[in-house]
C-alpha positions in Angstrom: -55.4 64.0 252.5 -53.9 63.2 249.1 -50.2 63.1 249.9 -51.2 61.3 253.6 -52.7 58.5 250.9 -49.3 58.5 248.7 -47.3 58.2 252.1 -49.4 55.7 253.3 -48.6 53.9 250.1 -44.9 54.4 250.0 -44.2 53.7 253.8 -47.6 51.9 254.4 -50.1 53.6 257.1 -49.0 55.9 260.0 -45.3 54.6 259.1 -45.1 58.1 256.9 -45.1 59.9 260.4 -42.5 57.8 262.2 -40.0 58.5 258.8 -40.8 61.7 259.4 -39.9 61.9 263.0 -37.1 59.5 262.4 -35.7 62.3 259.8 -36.3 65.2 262.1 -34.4 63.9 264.5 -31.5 62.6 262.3 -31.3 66.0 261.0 -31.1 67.6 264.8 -28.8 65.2 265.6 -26.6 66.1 262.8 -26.6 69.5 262.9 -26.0 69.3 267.0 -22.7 67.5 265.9 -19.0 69.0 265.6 -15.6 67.5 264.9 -12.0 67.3 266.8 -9.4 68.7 264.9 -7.2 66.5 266.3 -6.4 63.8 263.3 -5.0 61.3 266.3 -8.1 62.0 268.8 -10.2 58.7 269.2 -13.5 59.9 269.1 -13.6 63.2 267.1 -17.3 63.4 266.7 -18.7 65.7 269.5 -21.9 67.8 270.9 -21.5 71.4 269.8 -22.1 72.9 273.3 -19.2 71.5 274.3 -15.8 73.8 274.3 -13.4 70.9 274.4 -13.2 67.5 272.4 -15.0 64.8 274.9 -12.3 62.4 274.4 -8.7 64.1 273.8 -9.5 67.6 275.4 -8.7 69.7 272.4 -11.0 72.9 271.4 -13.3 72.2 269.5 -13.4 76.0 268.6 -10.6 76.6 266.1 -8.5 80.0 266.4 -11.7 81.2 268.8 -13.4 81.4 265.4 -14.5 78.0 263.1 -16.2 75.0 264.2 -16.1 71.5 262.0 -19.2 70.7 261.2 -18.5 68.0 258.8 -15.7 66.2 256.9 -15.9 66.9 253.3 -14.1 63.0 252.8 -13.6 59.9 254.5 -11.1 61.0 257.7 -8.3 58.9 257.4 -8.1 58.5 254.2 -5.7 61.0 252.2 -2.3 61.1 254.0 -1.9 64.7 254.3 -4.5 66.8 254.7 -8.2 66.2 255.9 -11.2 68.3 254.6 -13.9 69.9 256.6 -17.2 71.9 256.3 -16.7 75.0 258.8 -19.0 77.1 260.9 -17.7 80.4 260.6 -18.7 82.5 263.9 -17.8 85.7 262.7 -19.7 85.6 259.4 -22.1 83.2 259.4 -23.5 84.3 255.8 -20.5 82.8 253.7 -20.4 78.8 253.7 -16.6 78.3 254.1 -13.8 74.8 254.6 -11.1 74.3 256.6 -8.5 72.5 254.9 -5.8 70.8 258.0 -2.2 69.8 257.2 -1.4 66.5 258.9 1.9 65.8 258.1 4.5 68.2 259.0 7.3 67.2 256.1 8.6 69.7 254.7 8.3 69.7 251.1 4.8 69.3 251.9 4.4 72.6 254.2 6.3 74.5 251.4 3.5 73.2 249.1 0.8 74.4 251.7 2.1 77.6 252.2 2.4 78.1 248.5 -1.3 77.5 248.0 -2.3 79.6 250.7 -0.4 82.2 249.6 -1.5 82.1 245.9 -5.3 81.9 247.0 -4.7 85.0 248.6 -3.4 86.4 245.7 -5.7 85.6 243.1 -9.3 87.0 242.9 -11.8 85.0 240.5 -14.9 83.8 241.0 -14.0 80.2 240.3 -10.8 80.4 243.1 -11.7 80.7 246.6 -10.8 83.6 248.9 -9.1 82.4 251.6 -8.2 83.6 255.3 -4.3 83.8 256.5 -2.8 80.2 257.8 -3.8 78.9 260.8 -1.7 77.0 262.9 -3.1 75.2 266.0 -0.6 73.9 268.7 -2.2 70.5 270.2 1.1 69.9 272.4 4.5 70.8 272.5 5.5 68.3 269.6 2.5 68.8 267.4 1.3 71.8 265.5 -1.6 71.5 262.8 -1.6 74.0 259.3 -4.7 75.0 258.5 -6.3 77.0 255.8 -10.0 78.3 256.1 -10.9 79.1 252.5 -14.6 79.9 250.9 -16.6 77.4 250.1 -17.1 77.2 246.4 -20.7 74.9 245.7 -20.3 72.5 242.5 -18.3 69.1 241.2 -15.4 68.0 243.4 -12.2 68.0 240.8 -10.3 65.8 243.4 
C-alpha cells in the first residue's frame, strides 16, 4: 500500500499499472527482437522465430550458431565495422559480440585479421577471448568478416 501511494504520486493514480504494463511489454518486445547481418538489408530489425531476415532473406542465424540481439552503436555510423550484442546458442552462460567487417579493402582485412589473430593469442582478463573468423557469404560478390569475441562489461574506450 505504501509504494501503490508513491506511484500514485509519481505517475498519478492507476497510471503506475499502465507504466508497468507499458514496460513489460517494451521489454518482451525487445527481447523477441533480432538483427540482419546484412549492413545493406532495408529492414534489419526482425522477430527471433524467424530463420531468415523478413526483408532481404538472409539468416538471421550466424554460422548456425549467434544471433544479433542488439547493436552495441548507431548502424551506420562507423564506416567499417558495425558492433553487435550476440546470443550465443551453444553457450548461453558467457555474454559475447560480434564484431562485422563491412568494407572488404584490403589494408583493412589485414588489420582485422591481425586483431583476431592477436585476441587469440593473448590471455588476460582485461582482453577478450575470441572465437576463429567468421566469414558469411551473402552473394556471390559479397562476403562479411566477422569476429565473435567475449563480452567484457565496463567503459567503452572507443
Amino acid at each position: 500500500p505504501l509504494q501503490d501511494q508513491k506511484l500514485d504520486k509519481t505517475f498519478g493514480k492507476g497510471h503506475h499499472i499502465r507504466y508497468l504494463l507499458k514496460l513489460i511489454l517494451y521489454t518482451l518486445v525487445e527481447t523477441n527482437n533480432c538483427y540482419c547481418i546484412n549492413p545493406w538489408c532495408q529492414n534489419r530489425n526482425n522477430s527471433t522465430n524467424l530463420e531468415r531476415c523478413q526483408s532481404c532473406g538472409t539468416e538471421l542465424l550466424v554460422n548456425n550458431r549467434y544471433r544479433l540481439v542488439k547493436p552495441l552503436r548507431q548502424l551506420g555510423k562507423h564506416p567499417y565495422t558495425e558492433v553487435f550484442e550476440v546470443e550465443d546458442i551453444a553457450d548461453k552462460q558467457t555474454p559475447k559480440v560480434l564484431k562485422v567487417l563491412i568494407r572488404n579493402h584490403t589494408h583493412i582485412i589485414e588489420l582485422f585479421e591481425q586483431e583476431a589473430k592477436l585476441l587469440n593469442k593473448l590471455r588476460h582478463e582485461g582482453i577478450p577471448k575470441a572465437d576463429p573468423e567468421i566469414i558469411v557469404s551473402l552473394s556471390q560478390e559479397r562476403e562479411l568478416r566477422c569476429l565473435v569475441m567475449e563480452k567484457i562489461e565496463g567503459q567503452n574506450l572507443e
